[in-house]
LUMZASE-663177 format. One record per residue (C-alpha): residue number from 1; x, y, z. Coordinates in steps of 0.05 Angstrom, whole numbers. Example, Ala and Ser with C-alpha at 12.3 -4.5 7.8 and 13.67 -1.06 7.14 Angstrom:
@resi: 1 | x: 246 | y: -90 | z: 156
@resi: 2 | x: 273 | y: -21 | z: 143
END
This chain:
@resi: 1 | x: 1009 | y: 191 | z: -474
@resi: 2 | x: 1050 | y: 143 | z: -431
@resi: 3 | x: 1038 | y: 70 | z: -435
@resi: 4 | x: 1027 | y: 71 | z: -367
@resi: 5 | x: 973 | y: 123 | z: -385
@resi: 6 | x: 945 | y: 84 | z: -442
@resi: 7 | x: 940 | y: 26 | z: -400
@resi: 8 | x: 901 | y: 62 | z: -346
@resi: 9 | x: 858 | y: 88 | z: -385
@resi: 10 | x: 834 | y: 23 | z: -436
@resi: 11 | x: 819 | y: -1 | z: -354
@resi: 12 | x: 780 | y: 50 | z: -338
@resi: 13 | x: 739 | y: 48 | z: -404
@resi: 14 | x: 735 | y: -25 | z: -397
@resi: 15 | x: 703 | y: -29 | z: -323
@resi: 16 | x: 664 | y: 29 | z: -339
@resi: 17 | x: 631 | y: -1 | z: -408
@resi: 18 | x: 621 | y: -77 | z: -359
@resi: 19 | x: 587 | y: -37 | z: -310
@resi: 20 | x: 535 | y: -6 | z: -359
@resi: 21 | x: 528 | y: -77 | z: -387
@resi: 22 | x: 499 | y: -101 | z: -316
@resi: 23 | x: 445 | y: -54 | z: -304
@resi: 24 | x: 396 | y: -83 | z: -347
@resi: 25 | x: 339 | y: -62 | z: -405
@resi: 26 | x: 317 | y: 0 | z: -378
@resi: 27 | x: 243 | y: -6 | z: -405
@resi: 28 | x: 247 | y: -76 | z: -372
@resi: 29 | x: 202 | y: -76 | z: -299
@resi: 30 | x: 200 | y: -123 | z: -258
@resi: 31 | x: 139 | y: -159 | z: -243
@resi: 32 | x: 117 | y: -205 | z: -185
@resi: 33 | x: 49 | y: -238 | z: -167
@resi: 34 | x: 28 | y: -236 | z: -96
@resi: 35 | x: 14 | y: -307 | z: -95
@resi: 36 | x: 78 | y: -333 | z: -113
@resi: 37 | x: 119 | y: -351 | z: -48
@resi: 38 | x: 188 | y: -317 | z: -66
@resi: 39 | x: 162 | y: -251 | z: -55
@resi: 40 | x: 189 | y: -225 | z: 8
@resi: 41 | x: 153 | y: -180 | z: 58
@resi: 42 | x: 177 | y: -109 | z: 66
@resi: 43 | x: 201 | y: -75 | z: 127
@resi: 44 | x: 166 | y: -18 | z: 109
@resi: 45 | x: 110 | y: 8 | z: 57
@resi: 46 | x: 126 | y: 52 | z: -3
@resi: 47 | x: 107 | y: 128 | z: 3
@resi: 48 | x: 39 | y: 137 | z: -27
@resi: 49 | x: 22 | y: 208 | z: -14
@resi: 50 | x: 37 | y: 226 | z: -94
@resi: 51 | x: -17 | y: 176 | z: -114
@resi: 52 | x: -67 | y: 198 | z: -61
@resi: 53 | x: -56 | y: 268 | z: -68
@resi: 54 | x: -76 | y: 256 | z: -142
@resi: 55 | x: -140 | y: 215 | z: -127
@resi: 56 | x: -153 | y: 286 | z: -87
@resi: 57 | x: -133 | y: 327 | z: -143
@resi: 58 | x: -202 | y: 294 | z: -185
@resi: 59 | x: -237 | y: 310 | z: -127
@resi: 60 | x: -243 | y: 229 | z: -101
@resi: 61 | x: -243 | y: 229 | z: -30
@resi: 62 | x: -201 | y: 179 | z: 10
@resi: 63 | x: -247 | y: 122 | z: 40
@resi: 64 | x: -259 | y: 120 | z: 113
@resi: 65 | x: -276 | y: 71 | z: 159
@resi: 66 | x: -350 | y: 95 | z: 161
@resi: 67 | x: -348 | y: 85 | z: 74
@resi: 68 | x: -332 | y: 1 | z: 77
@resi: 69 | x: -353 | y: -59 | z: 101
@resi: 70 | x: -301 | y: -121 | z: 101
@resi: 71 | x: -309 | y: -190 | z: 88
@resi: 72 | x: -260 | y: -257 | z: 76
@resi: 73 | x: -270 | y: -311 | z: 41
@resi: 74 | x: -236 | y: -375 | z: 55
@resi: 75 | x: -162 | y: -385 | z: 40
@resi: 76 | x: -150 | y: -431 | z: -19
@resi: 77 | x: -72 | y: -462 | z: -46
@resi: 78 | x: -39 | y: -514 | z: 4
@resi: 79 | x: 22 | y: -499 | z: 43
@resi: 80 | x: 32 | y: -419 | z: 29
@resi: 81 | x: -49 | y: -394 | z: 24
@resi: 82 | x: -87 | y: -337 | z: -3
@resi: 83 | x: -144 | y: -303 | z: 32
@resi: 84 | x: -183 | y: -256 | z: 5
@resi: 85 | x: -213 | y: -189 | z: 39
@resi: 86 | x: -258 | y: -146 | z: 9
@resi: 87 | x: -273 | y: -81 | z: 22
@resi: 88 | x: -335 | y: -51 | z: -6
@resi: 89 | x: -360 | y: 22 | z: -6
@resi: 90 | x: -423 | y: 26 | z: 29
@resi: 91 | x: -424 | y: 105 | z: 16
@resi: 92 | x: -456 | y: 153 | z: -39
@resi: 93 | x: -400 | y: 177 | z: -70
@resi: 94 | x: -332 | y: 148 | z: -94
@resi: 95 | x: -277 | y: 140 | z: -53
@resi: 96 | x: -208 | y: 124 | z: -61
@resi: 97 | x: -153 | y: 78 | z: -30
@resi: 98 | x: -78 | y: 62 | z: -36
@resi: 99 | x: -28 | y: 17 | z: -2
@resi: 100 | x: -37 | y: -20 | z: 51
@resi: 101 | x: -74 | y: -34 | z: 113
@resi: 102 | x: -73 | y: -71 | z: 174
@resi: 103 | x: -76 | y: -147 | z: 186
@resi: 104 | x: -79 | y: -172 | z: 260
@resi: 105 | x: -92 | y: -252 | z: 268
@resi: 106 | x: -133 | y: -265 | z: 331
@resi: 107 | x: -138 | y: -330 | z: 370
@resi: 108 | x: -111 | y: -370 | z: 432
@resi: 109 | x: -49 | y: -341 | z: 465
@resi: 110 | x: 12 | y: -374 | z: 440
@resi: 111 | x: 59 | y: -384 | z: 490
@resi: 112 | x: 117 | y: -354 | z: 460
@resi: 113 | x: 83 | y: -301 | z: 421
@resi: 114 | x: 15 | y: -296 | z: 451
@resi: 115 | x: -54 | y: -285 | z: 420
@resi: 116 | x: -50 | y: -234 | z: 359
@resi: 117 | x: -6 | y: -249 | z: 291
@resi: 118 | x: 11 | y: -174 | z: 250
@resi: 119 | x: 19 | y: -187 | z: 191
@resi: 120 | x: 81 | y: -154 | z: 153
@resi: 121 | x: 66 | y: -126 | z: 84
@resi: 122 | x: 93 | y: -156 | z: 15
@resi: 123 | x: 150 | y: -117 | z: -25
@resi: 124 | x: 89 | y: -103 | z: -81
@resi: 125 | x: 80 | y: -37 | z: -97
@resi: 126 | x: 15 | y: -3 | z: -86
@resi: 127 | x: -34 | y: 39 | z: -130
@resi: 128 | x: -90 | y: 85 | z: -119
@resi: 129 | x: -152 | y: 53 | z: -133
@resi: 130 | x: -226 | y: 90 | z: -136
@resi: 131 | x: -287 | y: 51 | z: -115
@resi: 132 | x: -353 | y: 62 | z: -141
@resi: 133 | x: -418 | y: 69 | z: -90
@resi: 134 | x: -424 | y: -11 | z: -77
@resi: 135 | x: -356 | y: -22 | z: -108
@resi: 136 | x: -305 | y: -62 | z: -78
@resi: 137 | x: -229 | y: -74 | z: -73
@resi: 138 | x: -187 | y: -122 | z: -48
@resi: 139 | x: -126 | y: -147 | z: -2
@resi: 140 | x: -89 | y: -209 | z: -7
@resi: 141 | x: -76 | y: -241 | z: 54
@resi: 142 | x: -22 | y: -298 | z: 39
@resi: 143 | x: -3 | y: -345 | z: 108
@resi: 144 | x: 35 | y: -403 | z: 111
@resi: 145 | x: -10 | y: -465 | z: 135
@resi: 146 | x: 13 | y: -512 | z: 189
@resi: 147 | x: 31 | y: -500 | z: 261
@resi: 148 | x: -10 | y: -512 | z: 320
@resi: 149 | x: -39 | y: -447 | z: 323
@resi: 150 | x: -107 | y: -433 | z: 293
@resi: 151 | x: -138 | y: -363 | z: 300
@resi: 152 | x: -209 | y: -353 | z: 314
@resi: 153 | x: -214 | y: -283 | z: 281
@resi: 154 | x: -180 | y: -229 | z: 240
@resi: 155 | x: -178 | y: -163 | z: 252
@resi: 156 | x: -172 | y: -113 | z: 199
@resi: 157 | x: -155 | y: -33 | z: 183
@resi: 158 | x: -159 | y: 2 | z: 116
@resi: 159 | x: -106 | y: 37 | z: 97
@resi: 160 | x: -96 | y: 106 | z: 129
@resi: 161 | x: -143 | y: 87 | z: 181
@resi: 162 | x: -138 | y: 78 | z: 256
@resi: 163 | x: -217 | y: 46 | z: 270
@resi: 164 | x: -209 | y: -35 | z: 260
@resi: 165 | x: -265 | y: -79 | z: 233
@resi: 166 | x: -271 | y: -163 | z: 256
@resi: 167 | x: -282 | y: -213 | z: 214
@resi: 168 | x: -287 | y: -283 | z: 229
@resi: 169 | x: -215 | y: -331 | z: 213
@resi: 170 | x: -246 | y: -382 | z: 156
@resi: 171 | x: -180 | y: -421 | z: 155
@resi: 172 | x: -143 | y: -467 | z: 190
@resi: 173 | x: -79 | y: -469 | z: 235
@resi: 174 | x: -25 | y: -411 | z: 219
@resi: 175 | x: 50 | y: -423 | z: 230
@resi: 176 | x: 67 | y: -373 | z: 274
@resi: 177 | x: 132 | y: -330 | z: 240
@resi: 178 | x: 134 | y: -260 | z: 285
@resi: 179 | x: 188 | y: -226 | z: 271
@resi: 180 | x: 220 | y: -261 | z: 219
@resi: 181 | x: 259 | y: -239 | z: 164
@resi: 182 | x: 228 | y: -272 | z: 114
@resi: 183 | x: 162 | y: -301 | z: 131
@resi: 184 | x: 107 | y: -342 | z: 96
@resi: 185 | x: 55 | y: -299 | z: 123
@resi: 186 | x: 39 | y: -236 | z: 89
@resi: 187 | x: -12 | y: -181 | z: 67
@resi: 188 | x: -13 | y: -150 | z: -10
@resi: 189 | x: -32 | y: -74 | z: -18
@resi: 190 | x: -110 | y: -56 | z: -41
@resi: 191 | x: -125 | y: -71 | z: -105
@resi: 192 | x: -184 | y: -78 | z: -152
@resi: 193 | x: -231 | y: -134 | z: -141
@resi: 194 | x: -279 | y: -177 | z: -115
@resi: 195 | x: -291 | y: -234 | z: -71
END
């Protein structure tokens, strides 16, 4: 072997053994809270059908819009808040749910944006979750406080659904963020819980 060879390849070896050094403890994941404001929004939700299809598998059927009723409490934190919506299964049998839904703010028309906020989802990654007959589950609904805008009412679709349920707003003014890359606002996928 060549020098020039030799010293080729020790480079090679070398780059190749600081790559593998950078990518980390596989058994390692990542975590996040959907409360804590660095998580970022996602342009689009992860594919669920896996998760759902499984749910089917154990004979589960998907919730509907005629299986829940939805309520919100009142947002709590300062600055960044957290809402929380319930949705409870008002049916005889167990259904299930995964990712997320639909979040619409409702109030005076803005005049730059006019009178309905949708809500972009969080990066958090969703799981199926059964409900029980009278069980419930939950979104988080995170918005950033402030602003001049305050919306009278929320509007609100389960996931896989196209029928919307309205719910009164029991917060304050909402800094309006459409279309930002990053906003404050936010919703988190279903998850089990209670209001």
């Amino acid at each position: 072997m060549t020098f020039k060879s030799a010293t080729l390849a020790a480079g090679l070896l070398a780059t190749g053994l600081l790559l593998a050094g950078c990518g980390g403890d596989p058994g390692t994941a990542a975590t996040g809270q959907m409360s804590a404001p660095a998580e970022q929004p996602a342009a689009t939700a992860p594919e669920a059908a896996g998760e759902d299809a499984g749910a089917m598998e154990q004979g589960v059927q998907r919730c509907t819009d005629a299986d829940l009723t939805a309520s919100l409490n009142a947002p709590t934190g300062t600055g960044q808040q957290n809402s929380v919506l319930a949705w409870r299964n008002v049916s005889d049998a167990p259904c299930a749910m995964t990712g997320f839904g639909g979040v619409d703010l409702r109030g005076p028309a803005d005049p730059t944006f006019g009178p309905s906020y949708s809500l972009p989802r969080s990066s958090a990654e969703p799981t199926t979750i059964t409900l029980q007959p009278g069980g419930t589950g939950i979104t988080t609904i995170t918005t950033l406080s402030g602003g001049e805008w305050t919306p009278t009412e929320i509007v609100v679709t389960a996931p896989d659904e196209t029928v919307s349920k309205t719910v009164p707003w029991r917060g304050g003014p909402v800094q309006r963020q459409d279309g930002a890359t990053a906003p404050g606002s936010y919703i988190g996928p279903v998850e089990q819980g209670s209001i």
